[in-house]
C-alpha positions as CSV (number, residue, x, y, z in Angstrom):
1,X,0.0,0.0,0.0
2,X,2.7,2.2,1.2
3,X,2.3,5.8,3.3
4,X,2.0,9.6,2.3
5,X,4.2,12.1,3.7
6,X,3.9,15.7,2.4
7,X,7.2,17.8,2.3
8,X,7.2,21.7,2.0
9,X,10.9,22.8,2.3
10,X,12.6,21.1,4.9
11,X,9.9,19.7,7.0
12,X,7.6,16.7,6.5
13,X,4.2,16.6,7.3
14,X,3.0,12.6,8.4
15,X,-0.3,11.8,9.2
16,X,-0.5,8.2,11.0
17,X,-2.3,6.5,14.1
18,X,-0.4,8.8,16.6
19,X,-1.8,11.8,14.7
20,X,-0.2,14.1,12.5
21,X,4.1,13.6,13.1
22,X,5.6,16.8,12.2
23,X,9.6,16.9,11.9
24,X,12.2,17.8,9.9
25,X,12.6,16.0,6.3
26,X,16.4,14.7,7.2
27,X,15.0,13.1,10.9
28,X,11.8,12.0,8.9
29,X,13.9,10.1,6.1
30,X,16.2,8.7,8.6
31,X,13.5,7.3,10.8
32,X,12.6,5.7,7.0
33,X,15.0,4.8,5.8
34,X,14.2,1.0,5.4
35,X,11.9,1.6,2.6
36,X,12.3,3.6,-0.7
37,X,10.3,6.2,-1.4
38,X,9.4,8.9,-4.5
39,X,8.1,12.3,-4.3
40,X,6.2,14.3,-6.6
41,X,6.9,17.8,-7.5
42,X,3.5,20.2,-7.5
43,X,3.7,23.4,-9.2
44,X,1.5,25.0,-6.8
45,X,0.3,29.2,-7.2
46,X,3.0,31.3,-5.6
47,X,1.3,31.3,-1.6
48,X,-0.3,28.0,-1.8
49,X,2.5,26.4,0.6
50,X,2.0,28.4,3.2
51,X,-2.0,27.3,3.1
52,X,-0.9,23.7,3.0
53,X,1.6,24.2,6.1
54,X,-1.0,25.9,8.1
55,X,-3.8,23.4,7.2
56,X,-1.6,20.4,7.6
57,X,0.1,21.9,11.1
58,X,-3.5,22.2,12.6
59,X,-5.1,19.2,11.4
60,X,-7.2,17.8,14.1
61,X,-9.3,14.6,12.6
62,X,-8.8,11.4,14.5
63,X,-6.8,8.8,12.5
64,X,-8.4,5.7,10.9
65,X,-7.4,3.1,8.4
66,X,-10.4,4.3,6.2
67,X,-11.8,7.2,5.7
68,X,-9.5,8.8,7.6
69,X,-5.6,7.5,6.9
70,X,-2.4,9.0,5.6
71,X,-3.9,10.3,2.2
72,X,-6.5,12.5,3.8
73,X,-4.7,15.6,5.4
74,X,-2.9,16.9,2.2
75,X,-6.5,15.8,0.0
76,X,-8.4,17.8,2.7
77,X,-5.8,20.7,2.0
78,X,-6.2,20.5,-1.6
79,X,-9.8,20.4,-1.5
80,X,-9.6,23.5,0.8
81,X,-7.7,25.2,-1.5
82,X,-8.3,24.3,-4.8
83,X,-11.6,22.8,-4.7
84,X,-11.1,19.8,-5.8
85,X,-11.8,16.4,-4.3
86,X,-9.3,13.6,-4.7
87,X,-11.6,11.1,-3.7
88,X,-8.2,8.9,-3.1
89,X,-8.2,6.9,0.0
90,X,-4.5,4.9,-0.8
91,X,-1.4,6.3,-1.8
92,X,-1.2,5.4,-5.2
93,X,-4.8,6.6,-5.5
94,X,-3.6,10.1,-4.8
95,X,-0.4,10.2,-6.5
96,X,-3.0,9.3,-10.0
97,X,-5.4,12.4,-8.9
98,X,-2.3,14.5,-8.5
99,X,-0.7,13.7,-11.6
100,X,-4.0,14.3,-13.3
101,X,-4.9,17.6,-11.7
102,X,-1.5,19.8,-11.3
103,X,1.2,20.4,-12.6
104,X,4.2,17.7,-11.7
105,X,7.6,19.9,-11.7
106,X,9.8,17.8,-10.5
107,X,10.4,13.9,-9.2
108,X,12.5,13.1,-6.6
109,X,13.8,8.7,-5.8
110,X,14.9,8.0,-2.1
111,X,16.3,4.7,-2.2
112,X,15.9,2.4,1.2
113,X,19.6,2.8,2.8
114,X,18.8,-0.4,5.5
């Protein structure tokens, strides 16, 4: 199935059954680092980060497997802003809806290091 993390800049945002795990990308990917991972590039309008950081660094639902897993938080954002639903409840769902709806600027491979 695999897990969503959302990175702006330095800092991950990581929703899971302890709530949502803010740290720094570096701690985040070391804590990680038994399983590879990809990342996805948005080009997002010039202020749109800043909405996602402060919607993701107050997020306050309850965790659950389903509806409510790692997926939701940044598809809550992005419905906030943008007004759009994802509908995705796995990650692979949402990375489909992404590449579909916005612009994909970049693409970034972490390969497991354990």
């Amino acid at each position: 199935m695999g897990h969503v993390s959302v990175r702006v800049n330095d800092t991950s945002y990581s929703f899971n059954a302890g709530g949502m795990d803010i740290r720094s990308f570096g701690e985040y990917m070391g804590l990680n680092n038994f399983r590879s991972a990809h990342g996805l590039v948005l080009g997002l309008p010039q202020g749109a980060d800043t909405s996602i950081v402060e919607i993701l660094s107050n997020y306050g639902k309850p965790y659950n497997y389903a509806p409510n897993n790692c997926t939701t938080p940044i598809s809550d954002a992005i419905y906030q802003l943008f007004g759009v639903a994802s509908g995705a409840g796995t990650p692979q769902a949402l990375e489909v809806f992404l590449r579909n709806n916005f612009s994909i600027t970049g693409y970034n491979f972490y390969p497991a290091s354990k």
